[in-house]
N, C-alpha and C positions, 0 to 999 in steps of 0.2 A: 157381803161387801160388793160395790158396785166396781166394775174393771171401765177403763177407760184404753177405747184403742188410738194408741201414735201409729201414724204411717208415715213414716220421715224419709223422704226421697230427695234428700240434701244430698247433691252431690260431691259438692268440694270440699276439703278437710278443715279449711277456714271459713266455713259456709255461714253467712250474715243470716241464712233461713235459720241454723242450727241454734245459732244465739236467739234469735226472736221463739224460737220454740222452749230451746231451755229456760228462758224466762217466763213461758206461760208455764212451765211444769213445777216452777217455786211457787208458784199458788194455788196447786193442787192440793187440798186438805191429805194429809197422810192414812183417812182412810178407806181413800180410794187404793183397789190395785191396779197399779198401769202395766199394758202392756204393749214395748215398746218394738215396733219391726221397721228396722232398716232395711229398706228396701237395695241397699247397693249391696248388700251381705246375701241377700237372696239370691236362689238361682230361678229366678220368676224369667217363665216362657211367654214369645207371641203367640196365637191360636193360630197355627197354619201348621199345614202336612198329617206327618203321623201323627203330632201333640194334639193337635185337633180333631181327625177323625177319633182318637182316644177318646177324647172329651165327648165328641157326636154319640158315640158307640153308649158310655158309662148312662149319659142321662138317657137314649132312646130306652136302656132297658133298666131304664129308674131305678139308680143307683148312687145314691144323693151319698152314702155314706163312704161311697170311697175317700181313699186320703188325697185325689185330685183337687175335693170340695171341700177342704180342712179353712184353707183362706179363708170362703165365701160362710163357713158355717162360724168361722172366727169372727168376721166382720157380722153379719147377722144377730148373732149372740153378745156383741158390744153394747154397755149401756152409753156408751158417746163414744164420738168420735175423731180424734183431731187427724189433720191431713199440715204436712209442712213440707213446701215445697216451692223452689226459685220459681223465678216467672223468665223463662225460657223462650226465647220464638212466639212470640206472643199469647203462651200458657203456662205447660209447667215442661219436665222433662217427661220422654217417652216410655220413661221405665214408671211412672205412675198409671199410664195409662193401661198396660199389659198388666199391672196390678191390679185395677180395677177391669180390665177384660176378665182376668181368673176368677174375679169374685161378683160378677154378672151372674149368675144362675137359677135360673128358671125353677120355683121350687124350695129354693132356701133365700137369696137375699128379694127376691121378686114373684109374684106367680101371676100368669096370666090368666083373665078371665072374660068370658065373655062381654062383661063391661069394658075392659082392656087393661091395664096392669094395678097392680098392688100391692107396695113395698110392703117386706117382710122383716126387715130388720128395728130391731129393737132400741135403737140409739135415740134418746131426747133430744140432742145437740150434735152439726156435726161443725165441725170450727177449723178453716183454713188459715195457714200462718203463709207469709211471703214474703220476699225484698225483690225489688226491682230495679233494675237499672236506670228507666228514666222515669217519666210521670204518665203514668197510665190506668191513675183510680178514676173512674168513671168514662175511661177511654172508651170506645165501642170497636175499638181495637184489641183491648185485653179482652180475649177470651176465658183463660179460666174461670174467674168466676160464675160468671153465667153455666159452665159444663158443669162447675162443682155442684153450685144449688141446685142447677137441675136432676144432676144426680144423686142430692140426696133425696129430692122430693122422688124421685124413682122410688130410691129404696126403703121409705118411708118415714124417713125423717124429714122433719117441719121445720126446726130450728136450725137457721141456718146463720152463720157467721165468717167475717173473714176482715183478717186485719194485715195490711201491708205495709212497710217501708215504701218509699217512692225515690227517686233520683238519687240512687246507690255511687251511680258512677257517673254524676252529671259533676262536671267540672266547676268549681268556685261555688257548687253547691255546698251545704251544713247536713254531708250524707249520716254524717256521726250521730247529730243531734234529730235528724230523721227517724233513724233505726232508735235512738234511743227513748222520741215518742212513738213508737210501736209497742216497743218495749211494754213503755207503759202502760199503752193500753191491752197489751194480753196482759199481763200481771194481773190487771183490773178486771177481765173478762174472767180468766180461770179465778180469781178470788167470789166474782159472783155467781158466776155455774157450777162452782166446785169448791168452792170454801170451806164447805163441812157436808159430807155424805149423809143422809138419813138412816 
């Protein structure tokens, strides 16, 4: 059975990301197994101080199996991978990024090599969901997209995807009917990457 990872870093209880993600999850064939991590339920650290020297110390003496590297071997071992998360300060929020700092690792999601890196992760697709407050698709202003693909081309995923709401909170806008073609189209994305598992 192939697993699908959620990294859902929605933060508000009424969250517009939450909704555009539970609707790509209803056209998930049922025999995928997902699994799902809320990132605000986690006690996910930044890499500074002791936590960090920790970290220095486990990999200089190649120690990949510690439970520090559970995330990174998590993410690694995912056959896809969706990411949902608001468009914040022209990205996403910071608690995504400290989750993608702990699953950085040199050896399980990445190794270097004298050519220079070579994603290690196993995921065919990795698929961004978002809402936005104003209009910022092909802005050169919105940043996440460009860190998201970049980072999965890192980590060695090719397939790269990302569908957003646009003008959430622009006034005398149709944010409803916005969000509600996003809707659409994840529904339509996860029906065609994920319709039925092999």
């Amino acid at each position: 059975m192939k697993n699908i990872l959620i990294i859902d870093c929605c933060i508000r209880s009424n969250s517009r990301t939450r909704e555009l993600l539970n609707t790509f999850i209803t056209g998930i064939d049922d025999s995928y197994r997902i699994t799902h991590l809320q990132l605000t339920t986690m006690n996910l650290q930044p890499l500074m101080n002791e936590f960090f020297n920790e970290r220095e110390q486990l990999l200089n003496n190649k120690k990949l199996n510690h439970l520090r590297f559970n995330l990174a071997h998590q993410l690694a071992s995912a056959d896809e991978i969706i990411v949902a998360a608001p468009f914040w300060d022209l990205s996403f929020p910071s608690l995504l990024k400290i989750y993608f700092e702990n699953c950085c690792v040199d050896g399980i999601t990445f190794k270097s090599t004298a050519q220079g890196i070579d994603g290690l992760c196993q995921a065919n697709n990795f698929v961004y969901l978002t809402t936005r407050g104003g209009f910022y698709t092909n802005d050169p202003m919105e940043q996440a997209v460009p860190y998201l693909r970049s980072l999965s081309s890192f980590f060695g995923v090719h397939q790269f995807h990302a569908i957003a709401a646009d003008g959430m909170d622009i006034v005398n806008f149709d944010s409803h009917q916005s969000l509600e073609n996003a809707k659409k189209e994840a529904y339509d994305l996860a029906k065609l990457l994920f319709g039925n598992a092999e």
